[in-house]
C-alpha positions as CSV (number, residue, x, y, z in Angstrom):
1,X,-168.9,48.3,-60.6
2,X,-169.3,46.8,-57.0
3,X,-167.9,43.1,-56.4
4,X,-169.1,41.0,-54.4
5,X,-166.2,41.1,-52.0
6,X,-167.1,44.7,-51.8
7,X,-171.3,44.6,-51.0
8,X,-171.9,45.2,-47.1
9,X,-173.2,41.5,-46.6
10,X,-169.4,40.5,-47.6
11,X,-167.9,43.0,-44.8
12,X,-170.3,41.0,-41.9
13,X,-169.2,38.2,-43.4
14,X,-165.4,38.7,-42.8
15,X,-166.1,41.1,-39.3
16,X,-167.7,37.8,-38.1
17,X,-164.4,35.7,-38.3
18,X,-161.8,38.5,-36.9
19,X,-158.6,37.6,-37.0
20,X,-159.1,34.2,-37.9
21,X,-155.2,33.5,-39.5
22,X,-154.0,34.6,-36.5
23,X,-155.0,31.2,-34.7
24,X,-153.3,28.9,-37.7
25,X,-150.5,27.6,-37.3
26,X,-150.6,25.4,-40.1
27,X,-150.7,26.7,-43.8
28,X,-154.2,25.5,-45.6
29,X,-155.1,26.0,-49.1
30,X,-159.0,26.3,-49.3
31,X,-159.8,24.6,-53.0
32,X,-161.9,26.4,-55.6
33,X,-163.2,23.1,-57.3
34,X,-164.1,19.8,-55.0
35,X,-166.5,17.5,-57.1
36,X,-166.8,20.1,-60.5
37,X,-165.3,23.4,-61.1
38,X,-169.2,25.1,-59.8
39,X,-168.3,23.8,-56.2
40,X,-165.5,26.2,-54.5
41,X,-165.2,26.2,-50.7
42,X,-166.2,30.2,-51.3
43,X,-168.9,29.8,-53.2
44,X,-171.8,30.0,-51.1
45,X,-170.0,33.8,-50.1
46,X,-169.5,35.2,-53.5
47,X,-170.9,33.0,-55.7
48,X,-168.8,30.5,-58.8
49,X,-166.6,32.9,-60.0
50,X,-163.0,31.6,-59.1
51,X,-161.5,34.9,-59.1
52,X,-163.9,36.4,-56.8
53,X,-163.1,33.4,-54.1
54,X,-159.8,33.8,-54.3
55,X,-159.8,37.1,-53.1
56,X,-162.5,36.0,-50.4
57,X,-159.3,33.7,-49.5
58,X,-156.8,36.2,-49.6
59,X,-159.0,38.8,-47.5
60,X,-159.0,35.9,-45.0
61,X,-155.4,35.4,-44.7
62,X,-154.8,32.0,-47.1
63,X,-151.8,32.2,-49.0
64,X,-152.7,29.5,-51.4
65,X,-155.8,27.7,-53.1
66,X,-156.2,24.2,-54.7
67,X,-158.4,23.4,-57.7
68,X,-158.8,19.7,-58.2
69,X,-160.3,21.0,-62.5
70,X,-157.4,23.2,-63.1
71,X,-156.1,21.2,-66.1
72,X,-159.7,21.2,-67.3
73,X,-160.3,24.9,-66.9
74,X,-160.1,26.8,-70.3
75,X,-157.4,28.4,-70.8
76,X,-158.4,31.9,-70.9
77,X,-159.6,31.2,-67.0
78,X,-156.6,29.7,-66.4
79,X,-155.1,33.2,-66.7
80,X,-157.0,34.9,-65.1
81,X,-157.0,32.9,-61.9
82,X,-153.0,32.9,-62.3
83,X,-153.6,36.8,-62.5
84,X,-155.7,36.6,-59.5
85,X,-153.1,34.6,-57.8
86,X,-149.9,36.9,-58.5
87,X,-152.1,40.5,-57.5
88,X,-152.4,38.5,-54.0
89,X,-149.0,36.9,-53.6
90,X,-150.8,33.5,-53.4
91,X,-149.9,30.0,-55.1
92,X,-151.3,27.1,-56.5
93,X,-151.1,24.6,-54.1
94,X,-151.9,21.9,-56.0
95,X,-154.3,20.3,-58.7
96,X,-155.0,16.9,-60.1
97,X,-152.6,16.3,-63.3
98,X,-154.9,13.9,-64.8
99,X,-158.0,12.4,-64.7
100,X,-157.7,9.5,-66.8
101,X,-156.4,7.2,-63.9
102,X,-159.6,7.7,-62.0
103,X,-163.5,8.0,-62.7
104,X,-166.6,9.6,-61.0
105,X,-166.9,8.4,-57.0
106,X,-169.1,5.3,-57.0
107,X,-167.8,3.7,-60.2
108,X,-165.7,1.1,-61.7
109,X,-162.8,1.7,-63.1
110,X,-162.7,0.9,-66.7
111,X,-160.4,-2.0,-68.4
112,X,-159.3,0.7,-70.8
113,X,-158.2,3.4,-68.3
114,X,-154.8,4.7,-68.0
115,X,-153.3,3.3,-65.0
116,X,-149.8,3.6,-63.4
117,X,-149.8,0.1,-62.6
118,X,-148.9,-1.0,-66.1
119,X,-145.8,-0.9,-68.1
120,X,-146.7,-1.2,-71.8
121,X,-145.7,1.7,-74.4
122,X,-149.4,3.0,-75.0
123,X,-149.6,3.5,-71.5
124,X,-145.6,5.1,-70.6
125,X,-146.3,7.6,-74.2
126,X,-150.3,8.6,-72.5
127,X,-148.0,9.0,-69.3
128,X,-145.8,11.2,-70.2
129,X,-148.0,13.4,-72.4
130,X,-150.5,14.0,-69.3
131,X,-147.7,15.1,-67.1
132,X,-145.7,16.7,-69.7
133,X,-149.0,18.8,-70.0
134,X,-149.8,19.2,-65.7
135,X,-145.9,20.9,-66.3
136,X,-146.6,23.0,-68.6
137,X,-149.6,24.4,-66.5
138,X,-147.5,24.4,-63.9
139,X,-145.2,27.0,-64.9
140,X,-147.9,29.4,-65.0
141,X,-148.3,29.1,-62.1
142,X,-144.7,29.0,-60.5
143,X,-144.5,25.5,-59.8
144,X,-146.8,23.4,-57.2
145,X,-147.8,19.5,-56.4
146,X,-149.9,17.7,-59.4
147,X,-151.6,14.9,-57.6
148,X,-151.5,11.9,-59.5
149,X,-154.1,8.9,-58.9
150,X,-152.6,5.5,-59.4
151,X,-155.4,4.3,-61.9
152,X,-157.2,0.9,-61.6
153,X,-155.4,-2.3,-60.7
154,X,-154.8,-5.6,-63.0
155,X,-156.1,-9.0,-61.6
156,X,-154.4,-10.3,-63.9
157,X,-151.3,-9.6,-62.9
158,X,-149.4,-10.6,-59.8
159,X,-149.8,-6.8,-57.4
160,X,-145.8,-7.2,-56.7
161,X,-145.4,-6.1,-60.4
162,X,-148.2,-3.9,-60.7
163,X,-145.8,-2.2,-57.8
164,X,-142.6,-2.3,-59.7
165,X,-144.5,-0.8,-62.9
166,X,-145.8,2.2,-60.7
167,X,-142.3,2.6,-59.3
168,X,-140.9,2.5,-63.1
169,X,-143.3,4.6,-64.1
170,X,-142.7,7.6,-61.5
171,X,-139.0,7.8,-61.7
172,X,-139.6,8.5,-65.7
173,X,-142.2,11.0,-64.6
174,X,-139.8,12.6,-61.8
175,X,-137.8,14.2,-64.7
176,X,-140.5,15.6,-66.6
177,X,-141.5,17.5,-63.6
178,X,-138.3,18.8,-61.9
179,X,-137.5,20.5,-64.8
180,X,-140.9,22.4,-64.6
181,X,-140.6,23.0,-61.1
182,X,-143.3,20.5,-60.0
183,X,-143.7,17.7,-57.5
184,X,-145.7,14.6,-58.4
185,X,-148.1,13.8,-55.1
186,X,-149.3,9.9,-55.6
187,X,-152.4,10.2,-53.3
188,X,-154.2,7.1,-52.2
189,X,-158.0,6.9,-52.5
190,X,-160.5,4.9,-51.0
191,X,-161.8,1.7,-53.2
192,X,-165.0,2.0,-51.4
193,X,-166.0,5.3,-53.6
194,X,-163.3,4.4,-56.4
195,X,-163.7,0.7,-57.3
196,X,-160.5,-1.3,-58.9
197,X,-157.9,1.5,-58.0
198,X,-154.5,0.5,-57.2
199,X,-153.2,2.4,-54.5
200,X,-155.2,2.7,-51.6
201,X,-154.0,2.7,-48.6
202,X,-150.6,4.7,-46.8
203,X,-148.7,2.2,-46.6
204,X,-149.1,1.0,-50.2
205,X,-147.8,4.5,-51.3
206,X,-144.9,5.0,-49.0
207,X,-143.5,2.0,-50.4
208,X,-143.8,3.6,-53.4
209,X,-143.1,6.9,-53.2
210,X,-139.7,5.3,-50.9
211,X,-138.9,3.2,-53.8
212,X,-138.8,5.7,-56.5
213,X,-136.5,7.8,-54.0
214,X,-136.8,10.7,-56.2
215,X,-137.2,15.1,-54.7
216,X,-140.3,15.4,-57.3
217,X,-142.2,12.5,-56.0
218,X,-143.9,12.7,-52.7
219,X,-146.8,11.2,-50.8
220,X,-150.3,13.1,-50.5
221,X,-151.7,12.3,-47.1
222,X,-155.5,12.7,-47.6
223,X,-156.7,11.8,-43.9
224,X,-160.3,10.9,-45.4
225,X,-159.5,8.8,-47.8
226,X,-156.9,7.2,-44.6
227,X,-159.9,7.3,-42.4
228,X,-162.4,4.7,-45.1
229,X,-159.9,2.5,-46.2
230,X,-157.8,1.4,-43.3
231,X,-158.3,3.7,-40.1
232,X,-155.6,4.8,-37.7
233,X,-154.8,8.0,-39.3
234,X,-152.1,9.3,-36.5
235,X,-150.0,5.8,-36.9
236,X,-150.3,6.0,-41.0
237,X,-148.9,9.7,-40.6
238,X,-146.1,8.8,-38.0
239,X,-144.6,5.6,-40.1
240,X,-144.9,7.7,-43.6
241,X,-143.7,11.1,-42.5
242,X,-140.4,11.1,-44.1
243,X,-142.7,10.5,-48.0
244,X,-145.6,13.1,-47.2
245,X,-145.9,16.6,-48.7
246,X,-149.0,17.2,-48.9
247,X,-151.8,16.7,-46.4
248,X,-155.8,16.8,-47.2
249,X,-158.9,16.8,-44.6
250,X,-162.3,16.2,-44.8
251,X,-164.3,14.3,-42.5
252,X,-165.6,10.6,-42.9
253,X,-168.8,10.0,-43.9
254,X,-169.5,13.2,-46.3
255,X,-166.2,14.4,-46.9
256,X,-167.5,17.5,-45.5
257,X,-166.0,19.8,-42.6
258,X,-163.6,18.4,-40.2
259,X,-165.5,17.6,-36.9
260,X,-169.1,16.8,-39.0
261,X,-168.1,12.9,-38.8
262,X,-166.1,10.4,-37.1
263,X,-162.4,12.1,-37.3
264,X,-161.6,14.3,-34.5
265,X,-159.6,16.4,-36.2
266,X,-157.7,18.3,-33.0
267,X,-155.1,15.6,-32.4
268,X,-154.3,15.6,-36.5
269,X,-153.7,19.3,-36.3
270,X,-151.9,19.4,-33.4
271,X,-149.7,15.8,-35.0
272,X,-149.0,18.3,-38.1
273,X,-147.6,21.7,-35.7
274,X,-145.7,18.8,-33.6
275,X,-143.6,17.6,-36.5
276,X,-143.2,21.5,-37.5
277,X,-145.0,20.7,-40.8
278,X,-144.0,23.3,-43.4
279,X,-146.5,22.2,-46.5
280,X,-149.6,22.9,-47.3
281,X,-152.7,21.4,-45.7
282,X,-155.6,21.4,-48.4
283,X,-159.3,21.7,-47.6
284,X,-160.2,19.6,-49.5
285,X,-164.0,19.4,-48.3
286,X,-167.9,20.3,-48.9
287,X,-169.6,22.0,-46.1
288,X,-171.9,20.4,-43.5
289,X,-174.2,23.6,-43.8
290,X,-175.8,25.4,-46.2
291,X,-174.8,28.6,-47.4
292,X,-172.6,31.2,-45.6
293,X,-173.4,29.3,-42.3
294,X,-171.6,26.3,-43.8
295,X,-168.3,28.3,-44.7
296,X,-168.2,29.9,-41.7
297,X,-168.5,26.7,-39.6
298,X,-165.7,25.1,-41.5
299,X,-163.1,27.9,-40.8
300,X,-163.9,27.6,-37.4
301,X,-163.2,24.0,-37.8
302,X,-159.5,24.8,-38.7
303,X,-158.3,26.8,-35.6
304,X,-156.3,26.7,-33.2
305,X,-158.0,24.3,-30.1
């Protein structure tokens, strides 16, 4: 039977873009789920099947792919894309451990929601079952970042101790994953699109992620998310460096390809090689364009200038 990465349309597809890995010099993770698991970077190539982008990915030189659904995937999917992964000596780069500290873009947080912010058994036992979970996916995998959304914030609670509750709650986390060979990557995200969350801006998290001073705890640097809720994306990076280990682009308004908005993208890049930046830099964006057009103009987005 003849793949998709095998039919003659594919083969223009990939002639088109040369040597395209040969201009990186950062490593990016393409993701295979943005909004739902149906939405891969690859899928206007070779269609939903996560397998099948993978190895568009691979063909193109990636060594790693992200999937924001991986915890929701079934599990006989998860294999396979694990299979997938191993045939092409790729990784998971990350994927979000849960999804019950956050909720659909445009809404409000619940009361009800599990949140990091707060310190109450229920909440430390729902905790540490969602990440004891994220570890045992992990090690299918080979170990990788989980990114961990703070959940919604308290008013009625002073935010000092909302902080010293998320700081509590990581370094009991941090064990649960080092054993599994996984890092925790506290992202903060933009209250604009996700009302009544806690973390959301840089400098919010590096106190944090500083505070819990702990290997399997580390900062995800999304520079959308940076670029909504407070601006100045190449000062952010600069004061937080020694907390980041994971980095995220998409461009503001959209989150689409980098250079479709209001970011300019080249002096991020070239901020990242400058500080020799060994982790991985996830794509974590639609496409501007329709169809091939659109995947095509967001690789060119990502090299060298």
């Amino acid at each position: 039977m003849t793949t998709k990465t095998q039919a003659p349309s594919y083969q223009t597809f990939l002639n088109a873009l040369g040597d395209l890995q040969e201009s990186w010099s950062l490593h990016f993770a393409p993701h295979i789920g943005l909004n739902s698991e149906e939405d891969g970077y690859f899928a206007p190539v070779v269609g939903q099947d996560p397998v099948e982008q993978i190895a568009v990915a691979a063909d193109l030189g990636f060594k790693a792919i992200e999937d924001n659904f991986m915890r929701y995937r079934p599990k006989a999917d998860q294999a396979r894309i694990a299979a997938a992964l191993e045939r092409r000596d790729m990784r998971l780069a990350t994927f979000v451990a849960t999804f019950l500290t956050t909720g659909p873009s445009g809404s409000v947080l619940a009361a009800d929601s599990l949140t990091l912010a707060a310190r109450d058994e229920d909440t430390r036992t729902s905790l540490r079952q969602e990440i004891t979970e994220a570890a045992e996916l992990c090690k299918r995998f080979g170990g990788g970042y989980a990114t961990l959304l703070s959940g919604r914030t308290d008013p009625r609670l002073p935010r000092d101790y909302q902080t010293a509750n998320v700081i509590s709650n990581l370094r009991d986390l941090a064990d649960i994953a080092e054993k599994a060979g996984l890092t925790l990557g506290l992202e903060p995200i933009n209250a604009r699109q996700w009302t009544g969350t806690f973390v959301t801006t840089v400098p919010h998290g590096n106190l944090i992620v500083q505070a819990v001073d702990h290997p399997s705890v580390r900062l995800i640097f999304d520079a959308y998310h940076v670029q909504i809720e407070t601006g100045s994306i190449l000062e952010n990076m600069a004061l937080s460096w020694p907390s980041i280990g994971y980095v995220q682009v998409a461009d503001a308004p959209g989150r689409a390809t980098p250079g479709s908005g209001e970011i300019n993208y080249n002096p991020v890049f070239h901020a990242l090689v400058e500080r020799s930046f060994d982790g991985y830099v996830g794509l974590e964006h639609a496409h501007a364009k329709a169809g091939i057009a659109g995947v095509t103009e967001s690789l060119r987005a990502i090299e060298r200038k």
